[in-house]
RODO-82315 format. One record per atom (N, C-alpha, C): x, y, z; residue in three letters. Coordinates in steps of 0.02 Angstrom, whole numbers, padded with zeros to 5 digits, always signed. Each point is the difference from the previous one (the first is absolute). Last residue first. Layout:
N
XYZala;...
***
This chain:
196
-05453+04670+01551unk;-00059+00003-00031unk;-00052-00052+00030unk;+00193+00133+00160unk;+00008-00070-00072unk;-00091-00003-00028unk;+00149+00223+00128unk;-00054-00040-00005unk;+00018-00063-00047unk;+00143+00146+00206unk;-00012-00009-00055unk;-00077-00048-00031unk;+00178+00176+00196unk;-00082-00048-00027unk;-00001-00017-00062unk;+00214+00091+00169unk;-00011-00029-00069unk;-00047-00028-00009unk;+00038+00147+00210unk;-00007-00052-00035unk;-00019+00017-00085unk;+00174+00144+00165unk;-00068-00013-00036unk;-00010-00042-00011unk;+00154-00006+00204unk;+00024+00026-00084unk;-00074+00004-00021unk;+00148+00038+00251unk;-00067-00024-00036unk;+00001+00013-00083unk;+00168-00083+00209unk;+00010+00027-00059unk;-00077+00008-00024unk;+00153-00073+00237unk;-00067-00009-00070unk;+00027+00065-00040unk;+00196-00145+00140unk;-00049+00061-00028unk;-00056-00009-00017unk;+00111-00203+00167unk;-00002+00041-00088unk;-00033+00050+00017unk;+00031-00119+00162unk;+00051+00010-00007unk;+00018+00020-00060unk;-00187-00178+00050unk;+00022+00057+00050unk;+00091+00036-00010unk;-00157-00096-00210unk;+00046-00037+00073unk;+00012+00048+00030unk;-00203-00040-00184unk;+00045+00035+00048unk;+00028-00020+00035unk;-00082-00069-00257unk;+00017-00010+00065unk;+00031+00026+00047unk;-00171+00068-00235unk;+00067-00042+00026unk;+00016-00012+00058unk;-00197+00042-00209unk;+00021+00009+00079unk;+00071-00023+00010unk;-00181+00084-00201unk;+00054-00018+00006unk;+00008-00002+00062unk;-00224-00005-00147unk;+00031+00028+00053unk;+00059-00030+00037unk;-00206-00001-00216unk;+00047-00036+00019unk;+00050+00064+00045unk;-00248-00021-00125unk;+00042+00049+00038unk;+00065-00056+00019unk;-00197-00091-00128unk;-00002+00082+00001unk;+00047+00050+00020unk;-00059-00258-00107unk;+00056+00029+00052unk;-00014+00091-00016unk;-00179-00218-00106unk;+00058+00069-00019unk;+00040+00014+00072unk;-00099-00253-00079unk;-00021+00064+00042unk;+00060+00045-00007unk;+00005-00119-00222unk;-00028-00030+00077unk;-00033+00053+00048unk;+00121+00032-00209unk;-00025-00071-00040unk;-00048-00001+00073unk;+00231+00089+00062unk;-00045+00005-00061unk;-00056-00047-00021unk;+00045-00001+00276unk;+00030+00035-00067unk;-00027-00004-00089unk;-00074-00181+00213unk;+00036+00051+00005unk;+00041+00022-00059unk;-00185-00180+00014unk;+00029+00025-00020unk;+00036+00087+00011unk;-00200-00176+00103unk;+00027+00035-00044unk;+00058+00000-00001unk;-00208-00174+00087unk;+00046+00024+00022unk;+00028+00052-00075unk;-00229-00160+00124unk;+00043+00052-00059unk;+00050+00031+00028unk;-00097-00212+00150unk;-00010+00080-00023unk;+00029+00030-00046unk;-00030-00265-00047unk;-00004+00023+00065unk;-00001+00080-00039unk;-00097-00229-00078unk;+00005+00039-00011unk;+00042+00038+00051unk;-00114-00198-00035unk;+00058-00012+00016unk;+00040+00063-00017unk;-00230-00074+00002unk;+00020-00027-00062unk;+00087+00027-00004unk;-00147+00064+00197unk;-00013-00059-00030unk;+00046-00059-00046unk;+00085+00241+00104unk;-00074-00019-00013unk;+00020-00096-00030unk;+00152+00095+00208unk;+00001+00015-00068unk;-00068-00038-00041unk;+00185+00004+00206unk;-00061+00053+00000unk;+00000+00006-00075unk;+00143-00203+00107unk;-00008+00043-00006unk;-00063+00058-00014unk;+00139-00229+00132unk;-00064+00018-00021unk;+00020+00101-00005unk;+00184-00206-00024unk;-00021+00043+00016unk;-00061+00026-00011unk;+00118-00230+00086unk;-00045+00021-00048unk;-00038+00061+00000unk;+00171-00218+00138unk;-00016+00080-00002unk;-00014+00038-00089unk;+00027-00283+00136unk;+00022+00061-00059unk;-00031+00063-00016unk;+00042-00208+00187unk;-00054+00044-00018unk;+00061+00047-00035unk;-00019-00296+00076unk;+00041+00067-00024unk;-00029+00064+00002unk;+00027-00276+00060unk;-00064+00025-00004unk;+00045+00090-00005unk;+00030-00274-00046unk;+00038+00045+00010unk;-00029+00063+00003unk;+00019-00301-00012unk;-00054+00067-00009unk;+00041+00054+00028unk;+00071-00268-00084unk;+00017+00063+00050unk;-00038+00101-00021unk;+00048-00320-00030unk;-00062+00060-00019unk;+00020+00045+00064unk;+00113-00245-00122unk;-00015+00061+00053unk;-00037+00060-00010unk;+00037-00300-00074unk;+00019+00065-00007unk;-00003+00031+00052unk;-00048-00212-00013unk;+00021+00013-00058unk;+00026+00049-00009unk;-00065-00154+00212unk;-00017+00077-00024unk;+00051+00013-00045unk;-00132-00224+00092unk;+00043+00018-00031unk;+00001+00080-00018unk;-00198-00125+00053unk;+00077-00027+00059unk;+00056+00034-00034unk;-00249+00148-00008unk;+00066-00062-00053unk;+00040-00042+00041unk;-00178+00167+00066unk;-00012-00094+00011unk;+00046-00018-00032unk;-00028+00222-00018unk;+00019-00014+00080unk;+00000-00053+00000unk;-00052+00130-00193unk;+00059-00045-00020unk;+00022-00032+00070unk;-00176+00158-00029unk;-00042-00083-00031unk;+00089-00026-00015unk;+00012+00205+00112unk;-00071-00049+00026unk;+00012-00057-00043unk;+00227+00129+00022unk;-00046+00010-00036unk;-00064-00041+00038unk;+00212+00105+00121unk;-00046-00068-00024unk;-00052-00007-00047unk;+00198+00185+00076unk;-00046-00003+00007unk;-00007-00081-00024unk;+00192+00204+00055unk;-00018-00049-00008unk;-00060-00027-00007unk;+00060+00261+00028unk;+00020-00062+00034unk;-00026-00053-00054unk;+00004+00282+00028unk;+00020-00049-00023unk;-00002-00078+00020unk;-00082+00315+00030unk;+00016-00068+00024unk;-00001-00069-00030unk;+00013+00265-00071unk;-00045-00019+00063unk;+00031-00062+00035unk;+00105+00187-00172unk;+00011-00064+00023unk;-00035-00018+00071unk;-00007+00227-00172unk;+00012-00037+00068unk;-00009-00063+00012unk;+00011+00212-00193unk;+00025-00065-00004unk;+00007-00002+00111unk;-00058+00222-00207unk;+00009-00021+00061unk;-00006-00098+00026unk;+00075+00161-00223unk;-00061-00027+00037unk;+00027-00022+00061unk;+00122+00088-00212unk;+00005+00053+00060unk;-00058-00038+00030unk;+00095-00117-00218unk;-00072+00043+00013unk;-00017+00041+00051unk;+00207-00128+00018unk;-00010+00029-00095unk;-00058+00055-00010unk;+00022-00138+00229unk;+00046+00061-00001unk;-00003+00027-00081unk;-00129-00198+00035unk;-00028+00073+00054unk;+00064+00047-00009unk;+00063-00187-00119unk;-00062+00017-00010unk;-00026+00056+00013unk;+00180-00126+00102unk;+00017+00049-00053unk;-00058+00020-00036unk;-00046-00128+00193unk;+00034+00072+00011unk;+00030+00013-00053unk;-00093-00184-00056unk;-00058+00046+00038unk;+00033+00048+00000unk;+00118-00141-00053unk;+00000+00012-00067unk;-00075+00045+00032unk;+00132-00112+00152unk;+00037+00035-00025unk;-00040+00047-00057unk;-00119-00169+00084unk;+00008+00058+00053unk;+00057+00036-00029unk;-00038-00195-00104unk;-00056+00036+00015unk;+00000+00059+00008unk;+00188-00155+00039unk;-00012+00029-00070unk;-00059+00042-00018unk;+00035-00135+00191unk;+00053+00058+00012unk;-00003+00034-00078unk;-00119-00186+00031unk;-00056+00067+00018unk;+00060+00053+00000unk;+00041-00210-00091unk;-00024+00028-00029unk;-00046+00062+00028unk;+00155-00139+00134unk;+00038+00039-00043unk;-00038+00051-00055unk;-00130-00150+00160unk;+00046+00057+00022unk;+00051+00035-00033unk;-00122-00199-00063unk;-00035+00057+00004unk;+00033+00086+00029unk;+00131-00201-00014unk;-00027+00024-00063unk;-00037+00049+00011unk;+00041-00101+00168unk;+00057+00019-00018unk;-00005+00030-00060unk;-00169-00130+00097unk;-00005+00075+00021unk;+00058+00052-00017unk;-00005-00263-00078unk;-00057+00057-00016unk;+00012+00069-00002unk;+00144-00145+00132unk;+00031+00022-00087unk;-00061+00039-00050unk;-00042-00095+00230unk;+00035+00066-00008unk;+00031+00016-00051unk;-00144-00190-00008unk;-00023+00060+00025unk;+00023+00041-00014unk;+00148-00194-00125unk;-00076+00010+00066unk;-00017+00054+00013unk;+00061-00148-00241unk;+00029+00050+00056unk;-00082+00034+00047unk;+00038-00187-00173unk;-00001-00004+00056unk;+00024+00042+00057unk;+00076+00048-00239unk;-00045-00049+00008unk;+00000-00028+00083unk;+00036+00241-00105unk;+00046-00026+00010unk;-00071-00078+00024unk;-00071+00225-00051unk;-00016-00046-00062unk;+00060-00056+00031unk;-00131+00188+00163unk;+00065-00012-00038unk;-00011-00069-00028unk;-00190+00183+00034unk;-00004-00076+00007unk;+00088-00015-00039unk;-00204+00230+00069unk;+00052-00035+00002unk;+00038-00076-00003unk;-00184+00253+00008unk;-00018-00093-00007unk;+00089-00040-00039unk;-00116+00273+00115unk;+00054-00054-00043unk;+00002-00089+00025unk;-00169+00245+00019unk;+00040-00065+00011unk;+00049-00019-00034unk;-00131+00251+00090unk;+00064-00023-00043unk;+00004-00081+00031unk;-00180+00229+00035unk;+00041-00038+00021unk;+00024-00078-00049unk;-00076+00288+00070unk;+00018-00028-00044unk;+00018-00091+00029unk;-00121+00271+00048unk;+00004-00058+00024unk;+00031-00059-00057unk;+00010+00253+00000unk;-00035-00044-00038unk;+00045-00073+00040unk;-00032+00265+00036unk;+00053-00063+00046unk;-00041-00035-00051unk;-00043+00259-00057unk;-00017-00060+00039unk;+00042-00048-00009unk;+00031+00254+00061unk;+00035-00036-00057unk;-00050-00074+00024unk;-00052+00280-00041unk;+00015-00050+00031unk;+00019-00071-00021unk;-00052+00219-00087unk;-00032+00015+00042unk;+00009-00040+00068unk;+00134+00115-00235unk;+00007-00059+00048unk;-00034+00017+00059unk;-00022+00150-00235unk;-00011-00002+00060unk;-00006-00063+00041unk;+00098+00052-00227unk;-00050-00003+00010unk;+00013+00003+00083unk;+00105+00125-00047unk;-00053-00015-00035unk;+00035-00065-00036unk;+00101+00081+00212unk;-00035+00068-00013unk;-00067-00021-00036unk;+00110-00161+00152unk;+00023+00015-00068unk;-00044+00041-00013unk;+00114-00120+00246unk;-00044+00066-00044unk;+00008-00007-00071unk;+00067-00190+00174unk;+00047+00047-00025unk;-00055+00037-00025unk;-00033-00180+00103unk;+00054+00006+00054unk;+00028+00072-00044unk;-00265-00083+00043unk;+00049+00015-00060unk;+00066+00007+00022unk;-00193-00124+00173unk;-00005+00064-00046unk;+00066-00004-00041unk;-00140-00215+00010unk;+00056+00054+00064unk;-00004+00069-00040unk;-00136-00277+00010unk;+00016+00056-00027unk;+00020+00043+00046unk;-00045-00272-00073unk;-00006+00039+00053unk;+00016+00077-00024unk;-00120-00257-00079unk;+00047+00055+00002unk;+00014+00040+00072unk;-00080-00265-00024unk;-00010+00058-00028unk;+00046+00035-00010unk;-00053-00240+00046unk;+00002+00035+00065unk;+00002+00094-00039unk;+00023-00180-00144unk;-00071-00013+00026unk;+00009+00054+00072unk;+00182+00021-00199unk;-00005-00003+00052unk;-00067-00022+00042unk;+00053-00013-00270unk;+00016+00048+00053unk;-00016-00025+00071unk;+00156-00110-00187unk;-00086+00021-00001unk;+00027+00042+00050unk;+00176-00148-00141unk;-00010+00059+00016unk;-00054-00007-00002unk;+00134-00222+00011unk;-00047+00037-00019unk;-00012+00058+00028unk;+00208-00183-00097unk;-00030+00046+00037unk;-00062+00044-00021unk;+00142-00267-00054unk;-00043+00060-00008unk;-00012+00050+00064unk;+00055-00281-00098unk;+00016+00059+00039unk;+00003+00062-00031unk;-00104-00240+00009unk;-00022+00052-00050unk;+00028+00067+00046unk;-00030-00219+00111unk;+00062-00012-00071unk;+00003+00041-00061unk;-00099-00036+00215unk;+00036+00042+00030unk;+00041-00015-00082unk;-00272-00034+00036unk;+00053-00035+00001unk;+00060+00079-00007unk;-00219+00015+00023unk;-00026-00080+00017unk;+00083-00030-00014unk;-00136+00242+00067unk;+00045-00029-00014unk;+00013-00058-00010unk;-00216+00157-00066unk;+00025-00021+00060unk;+00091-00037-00037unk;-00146+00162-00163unk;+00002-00045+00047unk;+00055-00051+00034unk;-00025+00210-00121unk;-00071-00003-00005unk;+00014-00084+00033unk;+00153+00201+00106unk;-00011-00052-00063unk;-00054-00038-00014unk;+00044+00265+00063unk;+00003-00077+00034unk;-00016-00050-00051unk;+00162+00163-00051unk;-00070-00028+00019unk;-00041+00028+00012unk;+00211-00006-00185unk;-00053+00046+00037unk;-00055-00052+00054unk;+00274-00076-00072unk;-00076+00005-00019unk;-00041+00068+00044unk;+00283-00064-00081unk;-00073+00035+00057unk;-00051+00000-00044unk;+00203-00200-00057unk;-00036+00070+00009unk;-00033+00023+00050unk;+00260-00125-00005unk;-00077+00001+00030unk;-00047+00055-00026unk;+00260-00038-00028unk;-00052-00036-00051unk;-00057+00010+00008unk;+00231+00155+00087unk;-00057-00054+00023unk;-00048-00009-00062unk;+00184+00144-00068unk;+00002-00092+00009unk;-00043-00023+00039unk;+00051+00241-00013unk;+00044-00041+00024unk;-00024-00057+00012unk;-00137+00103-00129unk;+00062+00043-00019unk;+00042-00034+00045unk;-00218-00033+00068unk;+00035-00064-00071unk;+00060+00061-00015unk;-00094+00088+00169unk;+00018-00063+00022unk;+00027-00041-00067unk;-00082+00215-00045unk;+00072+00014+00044unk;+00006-00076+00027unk;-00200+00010-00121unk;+00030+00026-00038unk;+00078+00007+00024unk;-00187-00038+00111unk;+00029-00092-00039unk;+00045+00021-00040unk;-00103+00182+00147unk;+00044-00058+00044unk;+00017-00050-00031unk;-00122+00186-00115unk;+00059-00015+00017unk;+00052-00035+00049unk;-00227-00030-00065unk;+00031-00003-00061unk;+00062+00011+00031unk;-00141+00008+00172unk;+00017-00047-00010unk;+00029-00022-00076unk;-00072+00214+00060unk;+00042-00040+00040unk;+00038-00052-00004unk;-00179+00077-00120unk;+00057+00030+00004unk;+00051-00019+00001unk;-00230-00059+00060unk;+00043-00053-00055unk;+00064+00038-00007unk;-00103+00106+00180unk;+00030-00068+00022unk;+00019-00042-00085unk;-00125+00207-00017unk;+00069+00012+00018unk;+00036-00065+00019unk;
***
């Protein structure tokens, strides 16, 4: 589900012009420079979490929803020559307001549940000795709701039918209407009828 995801976060970000792809991680290695800007979707090392269903679905049967630990870099570096720090994070910061927009339109398209854990700034390890900070790196940690349903193996769920012809027969159908205090009754015969 996270490549998903992350298809459609490059998909709604490059539609309004951010350039940056999403990679799948983690990345097969370390950071050694801020001049390959990019975001990476993996999952969370700290985990999932799970809730019960906020809504019932008859079939397949919603047993519960798991939290898929999610968490989000963006590797950032404004291209302006000799620009400092905060022109970094300035960047970075515009490219997460784009993120997150395209999260919550995401989770709302697909009805998923979407919580925004916690965000900040970070230092990469092997880029801590640079004298110079080229860029910005801003991790972003998220949980995207994933309905676990009741269903065999191979993705099967409970048989379901068909009401009326062709389906389950209707044996009796029974007319009611509404009493307001201040009406007559009236008793009439029911009209039973059969459908095949």
């Amino acid at each position: 589900m996270l490549h998903e995801i992350g298809t459609e976060i490059q998909t709604t970000i490059n539609g309004r012009l951010c350039p940056l792809p999403v990679v799948d991680g983690p990345e097969p290695t370390d950071t050694v420079t801020f001049a390959r800007e990019r975001i990476v979707l993996e999952y969370d090392p700290s985990g999932d979490s799970f809730a019960v269903p906020r809504a019932q679905r008859p079939n397949p049967s919603h047993r519960m929803t798991r939290l898929i630990g999610c968490k989000l870099t963006i590797y950032a570096q404004e291209v302006t020559p000799n620009a400092m720090a905060f022109e970094h994070r300035r960047r970075a910061e515009h490219i997460l307001d784009q993120v997150l927009v395209a999260l919550y339109e995401g989770a709302a398209q697909r009805a998923n549940q979407l919580e925004i854990v916690r965000g900040a700034f970070v230092q990469p390890i092997d880029l801590a000795g640079s004298p110079v900070q080229g860029g910005a790196v801003y991790e972003l940690y998220f949980k995207f709701g994933r309905a676990v349903f009741t269903q065999d193996f191979p993705g099967n769920i409970a048989p379901t039918g068909t009401v009326g012809p062709g389906g389950i027969g209707v044996v009796t159908v029974a007319k009611a209407t509404r009493y307001r205090p201040g009406d007559s009754i009236t008793v009439v015969p029911s009209d039973a009828e059969t459908v095949g």
